[in-house]
C-alpha positions in Angstrom: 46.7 59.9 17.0 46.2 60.3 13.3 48.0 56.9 12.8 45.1 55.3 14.4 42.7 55.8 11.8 45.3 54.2 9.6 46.3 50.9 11.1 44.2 48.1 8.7 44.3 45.0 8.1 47.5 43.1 6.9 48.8 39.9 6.6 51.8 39.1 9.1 54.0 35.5 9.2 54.1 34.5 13.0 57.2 34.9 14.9 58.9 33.6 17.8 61.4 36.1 19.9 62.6 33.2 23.0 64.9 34.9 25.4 67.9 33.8 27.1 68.7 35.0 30.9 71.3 35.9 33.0 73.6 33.3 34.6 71.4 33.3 38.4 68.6 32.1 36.0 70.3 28.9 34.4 67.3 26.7 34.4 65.1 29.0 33.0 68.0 29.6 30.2 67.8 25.8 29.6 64.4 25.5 29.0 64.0 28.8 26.9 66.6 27.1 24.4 65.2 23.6 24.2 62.0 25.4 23.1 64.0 27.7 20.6 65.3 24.4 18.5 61.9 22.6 18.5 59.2 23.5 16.0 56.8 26.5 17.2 53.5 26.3 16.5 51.7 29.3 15.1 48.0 28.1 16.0 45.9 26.0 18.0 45.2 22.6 16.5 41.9 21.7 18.3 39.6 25.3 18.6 38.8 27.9 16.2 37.4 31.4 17.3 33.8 32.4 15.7 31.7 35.7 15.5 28.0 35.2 16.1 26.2 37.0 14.0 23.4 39.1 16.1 20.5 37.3 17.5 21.8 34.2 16.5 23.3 31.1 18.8 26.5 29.3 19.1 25.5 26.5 20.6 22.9 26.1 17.4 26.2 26.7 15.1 28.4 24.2 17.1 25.6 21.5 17.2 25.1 21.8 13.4 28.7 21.4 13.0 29.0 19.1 15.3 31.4 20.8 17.4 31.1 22.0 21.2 31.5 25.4 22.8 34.8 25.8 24.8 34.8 29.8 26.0 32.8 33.2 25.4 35.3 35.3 24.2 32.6 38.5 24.8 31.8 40.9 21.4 29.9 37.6 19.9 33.5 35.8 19.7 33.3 32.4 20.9 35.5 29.7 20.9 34.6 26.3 19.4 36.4 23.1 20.0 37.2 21.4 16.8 38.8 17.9 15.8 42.1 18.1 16.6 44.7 18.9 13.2 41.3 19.9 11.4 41.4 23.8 11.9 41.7 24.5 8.4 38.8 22.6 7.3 36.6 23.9 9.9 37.5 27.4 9.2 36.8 26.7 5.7 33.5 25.0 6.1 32.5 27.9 9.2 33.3 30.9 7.1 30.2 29.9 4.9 27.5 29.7 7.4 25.4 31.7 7.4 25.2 32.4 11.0 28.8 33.1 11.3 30.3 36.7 10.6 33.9 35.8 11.1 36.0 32.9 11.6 39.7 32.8 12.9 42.4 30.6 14.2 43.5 31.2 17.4 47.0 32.2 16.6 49.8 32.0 19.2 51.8 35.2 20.5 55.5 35.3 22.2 57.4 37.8 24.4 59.1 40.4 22.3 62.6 40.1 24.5 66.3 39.4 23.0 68.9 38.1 25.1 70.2 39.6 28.1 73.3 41.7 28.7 74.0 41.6 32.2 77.4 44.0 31.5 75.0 47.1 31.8 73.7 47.5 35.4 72.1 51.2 35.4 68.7 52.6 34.4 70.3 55.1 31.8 66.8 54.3 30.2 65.3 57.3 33.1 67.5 60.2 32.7 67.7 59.4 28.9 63.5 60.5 28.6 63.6 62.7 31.3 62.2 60.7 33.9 64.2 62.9 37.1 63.0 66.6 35.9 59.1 64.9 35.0 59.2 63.6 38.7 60.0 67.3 40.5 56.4 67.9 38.9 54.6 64.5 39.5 55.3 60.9 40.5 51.9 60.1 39.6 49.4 59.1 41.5 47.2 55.6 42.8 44.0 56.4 40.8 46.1 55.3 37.6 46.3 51.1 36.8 48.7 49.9 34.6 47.4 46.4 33.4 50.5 44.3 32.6 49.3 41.2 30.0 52.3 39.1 30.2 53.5 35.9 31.7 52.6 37.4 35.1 54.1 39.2 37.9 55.9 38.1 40.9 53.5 38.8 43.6 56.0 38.7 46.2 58.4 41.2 45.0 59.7 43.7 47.0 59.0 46.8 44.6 55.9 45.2 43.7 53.8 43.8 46.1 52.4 46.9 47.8 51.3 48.0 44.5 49.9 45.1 42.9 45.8 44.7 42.8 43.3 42.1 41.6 44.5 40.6 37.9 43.6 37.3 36.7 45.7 34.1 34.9 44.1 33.0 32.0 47.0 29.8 31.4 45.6 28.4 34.5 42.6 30.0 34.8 42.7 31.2 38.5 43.1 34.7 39.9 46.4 34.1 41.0 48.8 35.7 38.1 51.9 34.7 39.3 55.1 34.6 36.7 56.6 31.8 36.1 59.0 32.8 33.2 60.3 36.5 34.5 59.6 38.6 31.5 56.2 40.0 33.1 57.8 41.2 36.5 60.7 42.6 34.4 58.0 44.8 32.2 55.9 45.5 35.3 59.3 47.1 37.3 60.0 49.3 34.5 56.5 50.8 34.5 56.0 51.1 37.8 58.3 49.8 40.3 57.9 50.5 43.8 60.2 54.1 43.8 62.0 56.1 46.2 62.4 53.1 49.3 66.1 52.7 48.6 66.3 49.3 46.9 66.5 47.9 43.2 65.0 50.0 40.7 62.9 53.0 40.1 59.7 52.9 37.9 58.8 55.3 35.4 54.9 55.9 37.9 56.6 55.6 41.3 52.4 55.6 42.2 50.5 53.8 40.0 49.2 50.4 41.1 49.9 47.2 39.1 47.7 44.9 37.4 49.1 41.6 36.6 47.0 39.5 33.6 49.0 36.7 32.9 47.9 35.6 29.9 51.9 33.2 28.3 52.8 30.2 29.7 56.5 29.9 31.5 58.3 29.3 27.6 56.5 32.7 26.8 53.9 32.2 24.7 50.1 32.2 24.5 47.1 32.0 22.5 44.9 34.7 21.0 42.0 33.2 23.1 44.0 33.9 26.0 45.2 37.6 25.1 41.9 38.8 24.0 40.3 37.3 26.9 42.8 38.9 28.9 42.2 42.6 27.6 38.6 42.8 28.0 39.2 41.4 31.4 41.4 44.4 32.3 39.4 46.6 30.5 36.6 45.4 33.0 38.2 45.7 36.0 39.5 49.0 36.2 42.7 49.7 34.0 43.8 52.8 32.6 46.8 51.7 30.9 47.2 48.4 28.9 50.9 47.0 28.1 51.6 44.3 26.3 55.0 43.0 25.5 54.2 40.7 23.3 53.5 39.7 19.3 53.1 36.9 16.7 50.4 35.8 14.5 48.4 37.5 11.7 45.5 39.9 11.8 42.6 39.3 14.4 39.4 40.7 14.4 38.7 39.2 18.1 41.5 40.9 19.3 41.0 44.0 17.3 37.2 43.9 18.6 38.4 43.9 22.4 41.3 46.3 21.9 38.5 48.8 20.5 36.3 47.5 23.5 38.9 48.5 25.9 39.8 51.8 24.2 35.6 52.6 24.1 36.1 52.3 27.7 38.8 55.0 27.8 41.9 52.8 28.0 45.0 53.3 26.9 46.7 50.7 25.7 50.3 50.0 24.5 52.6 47.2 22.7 55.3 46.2 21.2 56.2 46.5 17.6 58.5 43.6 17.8 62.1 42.4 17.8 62.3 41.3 14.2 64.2 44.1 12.4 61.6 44.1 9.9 59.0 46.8 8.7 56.8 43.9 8.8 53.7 45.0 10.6 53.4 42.8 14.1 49.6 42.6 15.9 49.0 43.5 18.5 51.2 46.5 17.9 49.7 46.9 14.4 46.1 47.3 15.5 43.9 50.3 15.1 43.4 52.0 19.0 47.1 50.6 20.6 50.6 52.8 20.4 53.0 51.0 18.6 56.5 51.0 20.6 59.8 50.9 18.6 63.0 50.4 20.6 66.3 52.7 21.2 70.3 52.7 22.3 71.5 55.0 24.8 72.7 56.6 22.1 69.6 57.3 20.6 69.7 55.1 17.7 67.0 52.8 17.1 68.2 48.9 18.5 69.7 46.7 15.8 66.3 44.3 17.0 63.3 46.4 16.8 60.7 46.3 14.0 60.2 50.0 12.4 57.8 51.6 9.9 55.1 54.0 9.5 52.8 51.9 11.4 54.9 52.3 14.9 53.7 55.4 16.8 56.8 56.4 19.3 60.2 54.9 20.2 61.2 54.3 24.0 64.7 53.2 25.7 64.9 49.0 25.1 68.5 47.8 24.9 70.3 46.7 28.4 67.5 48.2 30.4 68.0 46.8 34.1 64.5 46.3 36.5 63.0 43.5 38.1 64.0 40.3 38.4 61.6 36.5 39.4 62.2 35.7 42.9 63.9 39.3 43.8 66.4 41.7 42.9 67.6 42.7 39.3 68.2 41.9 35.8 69.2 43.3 32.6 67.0 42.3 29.6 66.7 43.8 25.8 63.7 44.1 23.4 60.9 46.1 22.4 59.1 44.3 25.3 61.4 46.5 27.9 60.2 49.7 25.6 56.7 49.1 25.9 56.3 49.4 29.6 58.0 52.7 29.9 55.8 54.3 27.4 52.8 52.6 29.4 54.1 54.0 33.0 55.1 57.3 31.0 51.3 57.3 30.1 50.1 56.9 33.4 52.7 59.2 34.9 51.1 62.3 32.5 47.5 61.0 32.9 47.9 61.8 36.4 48.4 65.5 36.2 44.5 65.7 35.2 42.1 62.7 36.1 39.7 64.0 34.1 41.9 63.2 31.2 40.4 61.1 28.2 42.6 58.7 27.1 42.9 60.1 23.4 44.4 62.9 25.2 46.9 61.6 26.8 47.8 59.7 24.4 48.3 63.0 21.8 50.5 64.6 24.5 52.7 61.8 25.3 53.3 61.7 21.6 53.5 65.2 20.3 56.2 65.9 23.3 58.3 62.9 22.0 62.4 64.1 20.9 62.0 63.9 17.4 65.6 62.3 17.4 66.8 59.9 14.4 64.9 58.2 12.4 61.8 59.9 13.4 59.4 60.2 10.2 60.9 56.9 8.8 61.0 54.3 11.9 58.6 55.4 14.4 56.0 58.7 13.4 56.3 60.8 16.8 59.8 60.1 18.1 61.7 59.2 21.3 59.2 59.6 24.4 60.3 62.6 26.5 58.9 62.1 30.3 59.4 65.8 31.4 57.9 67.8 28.2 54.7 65.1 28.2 53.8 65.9 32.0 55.3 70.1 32.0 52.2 72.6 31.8 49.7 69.4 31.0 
């Protein structure tokens, strides 16, 4: 935990991981790579996202401005809509009101996936952290909610559906999160797939029920309105365990605001560090309160893709790791986003050895148990998450 009093603010250029699929998912490959040679936008051309300052209005600031109010963002953060192409200038003229404490862009976020290898059709990822011997002591338990914020999850799955509760979709704005792109269902398999009933995969909490906030669009991508919307929402309706597989952008003091409102309200919550190589810090990973999730080979050596640094809290199994797939069935996908989840059902898994558990301490066993294989003091601070020794005597 002591990295969490060190995470600050930092300046990060936006990046833009687009995944390719296996062959059964052709279309989906298609559009994924039409995206890829197009220009990707960073922000949003037509809102900004402003901090009220206490006991003042927005609707007074907008009108002043002559703007309009398009969302409450909750924490004071409201979004206003601007002139479309005039971001810059109304961030400029915002950030000297005097009613305004802070003034952002709403930056745009992708899936942290690399291509698919469908060669590699096993879950070494389990066996690797231990996963078997950690579930002779517990397979968790259905008091535990992992929130995945994502593209969505497919409702219908098989390994899913019985496990899935209320979540919300803030692309369409409607309570049904369904995925539409795949990466979502993928993550939500590996942390908690639907275990032990003899078909597809096994999740790291064979118990722990599934919350799907879909908060990227079917190319992968969404908005910092959307994502910080999206945590508070979870945060409010009965999470334990955030995961997000996702990154882009620069520093945001909305998003760090609701990622400290959700950890105030004792959740746990997870990301991705990234697929960039880079010891570039990437948000939401970067943030002060989330654990930072690097990725590994079965070999334990940290994956050619994955960011690394002093910033990045543990490591977890992320190259060819096979679990759910859109529509049923399997796939193989790659990426810190395929890390992220386990560490988020691993948390979960431990949490449920003690309900009573605060989240700061889980969080301080699930690290301090880690393998310190590799790499460990230079790419990642805690090491390679280790399922059995986090949940043994806790």
């Amino acid at each position: 935990m002591e990295k969490f009093n060190k995470k600050m603010v930092g300046a990060l250029a936006a990046f833009a991981v687009l995944a390719s699929v296996v062959p059964g998912m052709a279309s989906a490959a298609t559009a994924e790579q039409t995206v890829s040679k197009q220009e990707v936008k960073t922000k949003a051309t037509d809102r900004v996202l402003v901090k009220v300052k206490a006991g003042k209005a927005a609707s007074t600031i907008a009108a002043r401005h002559g703007l309009s109010e398009k969302a409450d963002l909750g924490g004071n953060w409201k979004v206003l809509n601007v002139p479309d192409g005039k971001v810059d200038q109304y961030l400029a003229t915002l950030k000297n009101d005097a009613e305004v404490e802070a003034v952002e862009a709403d930056a745009y976020y992708t899936i942290d996936q690399t291509p698919n290898d469908p060669s590699y059709g096993s879950q070494w990822h389990l066996p690797k952290i231990q996963a078997p011997q950690a579930w002779d002591i517990t397979t968790g338990s259905t008091s535990r909610t992992v929130a995945i914020i994502d593209t969505g999850v497919d409702l219908n799955h098989l390994d899913l559906a019985s496990k899935i509760v209320a979540g919300y979709d803030f692309v369409n704005n409607d309570t049904v999160a369904q995925d539409d792109h795949g990466h979502g269902t993928h993550c939500a398999g590996i942390a908690a797939a639907l275990s032990n009933n003899a078909t597809n995969t096994a999740g790291v909490d064979w118990n722990a029920k599934v919350m799907p906030v879909k908060v990227l669009n079917s190319a992968g991508s969404g908005s910092t309105t959307a994502i910080t919307s999206g945590i508070r929402w979870a945060a409010d309706h009965g999470a334990n365990v955030i995961s997000m597989s996702l990154g882009g952008g620069s520093f945001s003091q909305a998003q760090q605001d609701a990622i400290n409102y959700a950890y105030g309200k004792g959740v746990i919550i997870v990301a991705a560090a990234g697929n960039s190589s880079t010891s570039t810090k990437s948000y939401p990973a970067a943030y002060a309160n989330v654990v930072a999730v690097a990725s590994t080979t079965s070999t334990d050596a940290m994956s050619s893709f994955s960011n690394f640094g002093s910033w990045v809290d543990v490591a977890a199994p992320g190259s060819s790791i096979l679990s759910l797939k859109l529509g049923g069935g399997t796939t193989t996908m790659s990426g810190t986003s395929m890390a992220t989840p386990a560490v988020a059902g691993l948390m979960s898994l431990a949490w449920s050895k003690n309900l009573g558990y605060s989240n700061t301490t889980v969080i301080n066993r699930v690290e301090s148990t880690s393998d310190a294989i590799s790499g460990t003091g230079t790419y990642w601070t805690y090491g390679r998450v280790n399922a059995y020794r986090a949940v043994n005597g806790f």
